[in-house]
C-alpha positions in Angstrom: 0.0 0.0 0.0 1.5 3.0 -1.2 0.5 5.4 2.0 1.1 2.6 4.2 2.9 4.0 8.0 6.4 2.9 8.5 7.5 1.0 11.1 8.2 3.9 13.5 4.9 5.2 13.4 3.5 1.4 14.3 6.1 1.4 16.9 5.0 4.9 18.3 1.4 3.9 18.1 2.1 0.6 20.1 4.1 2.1 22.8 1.5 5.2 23.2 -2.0 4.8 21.8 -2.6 8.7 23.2 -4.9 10.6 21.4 -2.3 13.0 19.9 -0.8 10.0 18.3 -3.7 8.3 17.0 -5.0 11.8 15.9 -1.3 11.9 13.8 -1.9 8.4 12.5 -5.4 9.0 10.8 -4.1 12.3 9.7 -1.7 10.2 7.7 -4.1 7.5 6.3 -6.3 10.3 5.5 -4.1 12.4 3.5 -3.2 9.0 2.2 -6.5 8.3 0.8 -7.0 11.6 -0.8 -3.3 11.5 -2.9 -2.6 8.2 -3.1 -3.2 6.1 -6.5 -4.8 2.9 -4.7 -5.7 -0.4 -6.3 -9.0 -1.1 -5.7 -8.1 -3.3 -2.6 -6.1 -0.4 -1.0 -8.8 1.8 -1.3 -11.4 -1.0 0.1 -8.5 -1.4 3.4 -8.1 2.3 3.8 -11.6 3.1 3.9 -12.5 0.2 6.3 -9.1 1.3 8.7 -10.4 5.2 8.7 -14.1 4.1 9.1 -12.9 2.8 12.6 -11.1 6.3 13.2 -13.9 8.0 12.5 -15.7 6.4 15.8 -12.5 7.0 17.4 -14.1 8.5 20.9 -11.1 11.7 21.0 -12.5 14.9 18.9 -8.7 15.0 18.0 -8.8 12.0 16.3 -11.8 12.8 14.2 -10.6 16.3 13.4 -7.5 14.7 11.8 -9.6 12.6 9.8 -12.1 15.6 8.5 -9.4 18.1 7.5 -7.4 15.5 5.5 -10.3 14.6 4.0 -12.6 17.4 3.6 -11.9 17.2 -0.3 -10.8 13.4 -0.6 -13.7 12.4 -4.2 -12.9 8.7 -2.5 -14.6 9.3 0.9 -16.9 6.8 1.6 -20.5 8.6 1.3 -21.3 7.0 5.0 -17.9 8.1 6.3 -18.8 11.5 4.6 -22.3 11.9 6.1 -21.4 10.6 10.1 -18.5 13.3 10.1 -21.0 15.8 8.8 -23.2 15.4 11.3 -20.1 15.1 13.9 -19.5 17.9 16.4 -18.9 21.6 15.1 -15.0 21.1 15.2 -15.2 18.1 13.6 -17.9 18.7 10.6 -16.9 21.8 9.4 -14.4 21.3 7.2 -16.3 18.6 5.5 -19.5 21.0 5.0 -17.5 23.2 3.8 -15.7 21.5 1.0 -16.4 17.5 0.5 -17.3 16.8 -2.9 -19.1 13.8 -1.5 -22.1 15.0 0.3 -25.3 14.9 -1.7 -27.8 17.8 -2.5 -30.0 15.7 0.3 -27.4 15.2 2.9 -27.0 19.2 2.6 -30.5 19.8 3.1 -30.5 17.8 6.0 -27.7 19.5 8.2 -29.4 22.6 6.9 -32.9 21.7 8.9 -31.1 19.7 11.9 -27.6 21.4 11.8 -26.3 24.5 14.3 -25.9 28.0 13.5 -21.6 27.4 12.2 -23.4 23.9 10.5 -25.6 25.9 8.4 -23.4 29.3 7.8 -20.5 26.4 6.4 -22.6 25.3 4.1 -23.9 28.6 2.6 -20.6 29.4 2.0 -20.0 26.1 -0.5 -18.8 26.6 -4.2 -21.5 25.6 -6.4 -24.3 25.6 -4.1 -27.6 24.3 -5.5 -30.9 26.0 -5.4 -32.8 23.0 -3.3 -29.8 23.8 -0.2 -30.0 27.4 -1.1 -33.6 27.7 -0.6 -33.6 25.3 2.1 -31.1 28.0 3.9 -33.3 30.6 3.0 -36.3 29.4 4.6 -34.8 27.8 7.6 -31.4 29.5 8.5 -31.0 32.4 11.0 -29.4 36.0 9.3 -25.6 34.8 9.4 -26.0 31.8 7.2 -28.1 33.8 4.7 -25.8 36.6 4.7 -23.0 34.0 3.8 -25.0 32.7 1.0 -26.2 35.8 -0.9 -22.2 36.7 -0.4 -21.2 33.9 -2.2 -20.9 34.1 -6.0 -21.0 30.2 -6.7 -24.3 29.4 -4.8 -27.4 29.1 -7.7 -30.4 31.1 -5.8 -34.1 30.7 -7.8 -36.0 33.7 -7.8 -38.9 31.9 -5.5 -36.2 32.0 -3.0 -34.7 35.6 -3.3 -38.1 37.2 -3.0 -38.5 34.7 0.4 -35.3 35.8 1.5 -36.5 39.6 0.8 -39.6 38.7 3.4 -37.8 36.8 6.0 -35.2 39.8 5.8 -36.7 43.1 5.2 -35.2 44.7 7.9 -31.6 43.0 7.3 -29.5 45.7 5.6 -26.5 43.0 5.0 -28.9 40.0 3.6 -30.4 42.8 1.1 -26.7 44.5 0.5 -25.5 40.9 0.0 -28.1 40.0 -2.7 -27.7 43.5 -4.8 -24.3 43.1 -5.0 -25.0 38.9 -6.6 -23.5 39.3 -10.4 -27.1 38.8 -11.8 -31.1 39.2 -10.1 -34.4 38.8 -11.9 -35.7 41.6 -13.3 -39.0 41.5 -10.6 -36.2 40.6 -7.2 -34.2 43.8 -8.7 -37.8 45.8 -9.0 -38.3 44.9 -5.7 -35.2 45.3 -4.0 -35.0 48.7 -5.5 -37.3 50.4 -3.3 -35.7 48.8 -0.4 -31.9 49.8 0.0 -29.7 52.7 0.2 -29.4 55.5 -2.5 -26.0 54.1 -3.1 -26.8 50.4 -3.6 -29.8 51.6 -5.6 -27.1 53.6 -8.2 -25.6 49.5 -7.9 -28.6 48.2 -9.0 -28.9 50.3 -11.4 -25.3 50.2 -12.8 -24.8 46.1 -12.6 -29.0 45.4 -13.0 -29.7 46.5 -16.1 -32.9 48.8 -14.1 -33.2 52.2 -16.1 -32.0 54.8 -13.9 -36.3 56.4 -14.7 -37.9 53.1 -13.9 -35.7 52.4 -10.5 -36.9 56.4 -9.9 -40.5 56.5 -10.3 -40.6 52.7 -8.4 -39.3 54.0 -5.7 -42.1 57.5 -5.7 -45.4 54.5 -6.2 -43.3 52.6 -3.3 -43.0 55.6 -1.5 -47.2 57.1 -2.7 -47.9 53.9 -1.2 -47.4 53.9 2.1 -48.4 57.9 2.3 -51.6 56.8 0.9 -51.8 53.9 3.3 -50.8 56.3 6.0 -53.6 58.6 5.5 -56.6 55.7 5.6 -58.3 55.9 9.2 -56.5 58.9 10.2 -58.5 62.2 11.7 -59.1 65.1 9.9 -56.4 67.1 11.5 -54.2 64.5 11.3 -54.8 64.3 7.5 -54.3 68.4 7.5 -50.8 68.1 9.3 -49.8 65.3 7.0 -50.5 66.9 4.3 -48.7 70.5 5.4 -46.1 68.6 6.0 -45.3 66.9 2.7 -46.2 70.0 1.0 -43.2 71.8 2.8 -41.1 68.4 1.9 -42.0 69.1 -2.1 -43.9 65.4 -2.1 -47.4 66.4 -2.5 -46.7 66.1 -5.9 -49.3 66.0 -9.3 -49.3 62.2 -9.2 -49.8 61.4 -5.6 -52.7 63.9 -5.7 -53.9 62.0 -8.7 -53.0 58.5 -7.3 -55.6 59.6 -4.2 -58.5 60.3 -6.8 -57.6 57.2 -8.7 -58.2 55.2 -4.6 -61.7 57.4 -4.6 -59.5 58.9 -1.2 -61.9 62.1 -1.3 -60.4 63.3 1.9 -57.3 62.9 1.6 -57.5 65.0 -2.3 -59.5 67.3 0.0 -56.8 67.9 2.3 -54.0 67.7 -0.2 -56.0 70.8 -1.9 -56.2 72.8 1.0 -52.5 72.4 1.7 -51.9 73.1 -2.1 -53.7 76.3 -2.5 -53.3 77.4 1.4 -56.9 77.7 2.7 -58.6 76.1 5.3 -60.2 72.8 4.5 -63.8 73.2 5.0 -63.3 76.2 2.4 -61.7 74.0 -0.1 -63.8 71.5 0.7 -67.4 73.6 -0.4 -65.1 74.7 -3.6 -64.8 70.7 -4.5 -68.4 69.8 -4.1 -69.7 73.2 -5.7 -72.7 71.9 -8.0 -70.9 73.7 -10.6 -67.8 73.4 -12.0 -66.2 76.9 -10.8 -65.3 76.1 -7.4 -63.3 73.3 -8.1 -61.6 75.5 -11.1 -60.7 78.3 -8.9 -59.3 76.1 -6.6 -57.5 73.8 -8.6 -56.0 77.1 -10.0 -54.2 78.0 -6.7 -53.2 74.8 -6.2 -50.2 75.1 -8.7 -51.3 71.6 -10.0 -50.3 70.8 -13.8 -53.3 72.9 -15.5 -53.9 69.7 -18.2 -54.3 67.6 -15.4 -57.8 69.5 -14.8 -60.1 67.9 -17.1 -59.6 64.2 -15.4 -59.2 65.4 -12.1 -62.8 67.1 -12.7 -63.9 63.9 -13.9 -62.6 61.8 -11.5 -64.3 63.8 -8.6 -67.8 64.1 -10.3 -68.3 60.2 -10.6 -66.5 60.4 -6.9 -69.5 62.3 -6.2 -72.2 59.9 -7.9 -70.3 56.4 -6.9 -71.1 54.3 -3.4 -68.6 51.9 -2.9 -69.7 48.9 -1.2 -66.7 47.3 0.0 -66.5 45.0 -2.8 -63.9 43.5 -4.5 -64.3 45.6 -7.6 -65.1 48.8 -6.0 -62.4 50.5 -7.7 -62.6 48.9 -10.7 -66.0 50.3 -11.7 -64.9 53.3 -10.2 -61.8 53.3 -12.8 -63.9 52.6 -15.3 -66.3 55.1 -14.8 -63.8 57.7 -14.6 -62.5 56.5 -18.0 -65.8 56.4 -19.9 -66.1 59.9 -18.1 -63.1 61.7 -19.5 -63.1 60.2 -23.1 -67.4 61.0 -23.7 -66.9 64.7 -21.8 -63.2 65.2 -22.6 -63.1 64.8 -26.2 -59.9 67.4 -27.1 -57.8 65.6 -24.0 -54.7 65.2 -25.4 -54.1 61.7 -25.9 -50.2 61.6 -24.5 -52.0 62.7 -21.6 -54.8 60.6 -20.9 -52.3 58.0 -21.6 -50.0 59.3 -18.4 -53.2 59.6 -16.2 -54.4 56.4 -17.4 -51.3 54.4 -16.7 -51.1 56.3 -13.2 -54.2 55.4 -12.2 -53.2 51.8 -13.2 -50.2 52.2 -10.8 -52.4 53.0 -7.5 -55.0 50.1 -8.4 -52.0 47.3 -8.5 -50.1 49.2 -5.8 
């Protein structure tokens, strides 16, 4: 046998079977197993000599064995899969590199494994999507970190966006991810509106994402939760909200629009007030004037884009003629009514700008 001990080390291993020395000795057959050109009944004796190492009771012992043989292709799978499942000390070095574990075997240390077990394994060249997902669903922020950090692990989309709702609030999981050479389209669409200006200039530098559409995701992102914000709040509380985004510059044309679009009547109320600086009950009898000169006038203060008018009139008389009744397609027949409403009474609208209202009212009903 070509990586057989010499007599010394038999002799040394007689005289003091210690821990350190039979730790030496399966250091030996193991680096012996992973170099050596073996016939086939070498390789069948060597395997059988370090399965009995591998039970060896001293941590030392075992330890020898796994970093020897953490990238041996002629580890016995059982071998393989009892050191994985070993103490820390001992395992690690095989979850990190042994060629021999299966996708399943993986997956398994993953679900039963510790903290180090699973963080190991994230960091594996070549890692496939079943272990990456399995990380993913099951492993605590460490482990994922390691895994969207490393370049060779193969991440589905399914998973990304899971990692994304396990990990909102981790800035290094969602650093780690926009930094990954390439993202779906949708995971980058998503992520966008969820990072730092300066990994959003990444994603938009190494994501192919237009530097317009990353902009005006991140403004329905950001409409959204204002919106969101304003349902169930009080009257003053809508007033103050509403001062205080116009001083910010984000009571802007669309969000005002984006409200309408919702059939949020008090929240366009308020946003008017604020707009045009008077006191919401007077804006309010301008808006429901039976004619259409209050809500002119007003509009007019406002500083809102003047061919905006036309569909914001429309939009608030069917607001004014519509019940919603809590049903699913409340604001569907509400959209649709303000459609039919602009193009029968709005005839010389231009069309590049019904388009833009159209589309933005398609952004707040799939927000």
């Amino acid at each position: 046998m070509s990586f057989q001990l010499t007599q010394a080390d038999v002799a040394r291993l007689l005289a003091e079977p210690s821990a350190p020395v039979r730790a030496d000795v399966a250091g030996k057959l193991a680096s012996g197993l992973a170099d050596a050109d073996l016939s086939e009944s070498e390789l069948l004796a060597a395997q059988d000599i370090l399965r009995i190492l591998a039970q060896d009771v001293a941590v030392a012992v075992r330890c020898a064995l796994s970093h020897n043989l953490r990238r041996a292709t002629q580890l016995p799978h059982d071998m393989a899969v009892r050191l994985a499942n070993d103490v820390e000390d001992v395992a690690l070095p095989i979850l990190e590199d042994s060629p021999v574990l299966t996708e399943a075997d993986l997956v398994d240390v993953v679900r039963q494994g510790s903290p180090r077990k699973q963080v190991m394994i994230a960091r594996r060249p070549d890692l496939s999507e079943p272990v990456a997902d399995a990380l993913i669903t099951g492993a605590p922020e460490p482990a994922v970190i390691a895994l969207m950090q490393n370049a060779g692990a193969r991440i589905g989309a399914v998973s990304l966006d899971k990692a994304l709702d396990r990990f909102a609030a981790s800035d290094a999981v969602k650093e780690g991810m926009a930094r990954r050479d390439a993202l779906p389209m949708a995971v980058t669409e998503r992520l966008v509106v969820m990072v730092s200006d300066q990994l959003r200039e990444y994603l938009v530098a190494h994501h192919d994402l237009p530097a317009d559409q990353a902009t005006d995701i991140v403004l329905q992102t950001r409409d959204r939760v204002t919106l969101n914000l304003s349902h169930g709040s009080t009257e003053a509380e809508l007033q103050v909200l509403m001062a205080q985004m116009h001083r910010q510059g984000r009571l802007t044309p669309v969000l005002v629009w984006r409200a309408l679009s919702l059939g949020d009547m008090a929240f366009f109320e308020a946003a008017m007030a604020a707009l045009a600086d008077v006191p919401i009950n007077n804006a309010r009898v301008l808006i429901h004037d039976a004619g259409s000169a209050g809500l002119t006038s007003l509009y007019g203060k406002s500083g809102l884009p003047e061919r905006m008018l036309p569909a914001v009139r429309a939009a608030v008389d069917v607001l004014r003629e519509v019940q919603f009744d809590g049903g699913e397609r409340d604001h569907e027949r509400y959209r649709s009514r303000v459609i039919a409403r602009i193009l029968t009474q709005f005839e010389e609208f231009p069309v590049e700008d019904l388009d833009f209202m159209l589309d933005k009212m398609g952004d707040a009903l799939t927000a």
